[in-house]
N, C-alpha and C positions, 0 to 999 in steps of 0.2 A: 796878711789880709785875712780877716775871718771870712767865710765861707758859709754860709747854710741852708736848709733846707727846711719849710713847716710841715710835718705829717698831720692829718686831719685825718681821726678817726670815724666814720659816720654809720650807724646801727640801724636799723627798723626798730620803731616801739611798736607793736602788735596792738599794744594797749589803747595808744593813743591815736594810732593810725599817723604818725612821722617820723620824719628821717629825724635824728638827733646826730649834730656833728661835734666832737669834742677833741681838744687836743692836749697834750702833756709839753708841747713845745712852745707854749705859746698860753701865757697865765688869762683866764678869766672869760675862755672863750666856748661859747656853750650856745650854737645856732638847731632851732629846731625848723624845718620846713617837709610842706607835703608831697615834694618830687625829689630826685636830686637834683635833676636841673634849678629847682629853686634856691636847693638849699646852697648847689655852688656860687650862686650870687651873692645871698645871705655869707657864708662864710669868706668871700674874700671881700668882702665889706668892714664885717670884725674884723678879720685878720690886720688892715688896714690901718682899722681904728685903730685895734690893741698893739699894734707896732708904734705907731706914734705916740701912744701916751705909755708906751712901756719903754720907748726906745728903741733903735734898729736891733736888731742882733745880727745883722750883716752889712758886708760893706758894698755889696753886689748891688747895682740900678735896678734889679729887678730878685726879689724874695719868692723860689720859687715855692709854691702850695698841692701838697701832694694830700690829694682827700683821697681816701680807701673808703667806700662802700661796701657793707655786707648784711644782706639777707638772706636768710634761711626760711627754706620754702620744704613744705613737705605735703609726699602725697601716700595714700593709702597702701599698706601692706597687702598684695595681693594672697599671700601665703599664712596672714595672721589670724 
């Protein structure tokens, strides 16, 4: 029985002001939203899609989806 797991990577763009969620597991999948709560909607939405028209990659009833959020936040050098 294959077995897997989707990791979703999700970044801050500073730039744009959104999450961007992207993954290496899972081809074509590239959710931008302005929460993470949004964006975990958005992403298991794709995810959903792109298993279907890619194929399972598991045999499991349920593909579990592991999003990783990270922002980097910075505050003033009091010393600088």
């Amino acid at each position: 029985m294959k077995a897997m797991s989707i990791l979703v990577r999700a970044l801050w763009d500073d730039e744009a002001s959104v999450w961007v969620a992207t993954s290496s597991d899972i081809d074509g999948l590239v959710v931008e939203a302005g929460s993470v709560e949004e964006l975990e909607v958005k992403v298991l939405s794709a995810v959903a899609d792109l298993v279907e028209l890619n194929g399972s990659p598991s045999e499991l009833p349920e593909i579990p989806v592991h999003i990783m959020a990270e922002h980097v936040a910075k505050i003033p050098n009091p010393f600088y």
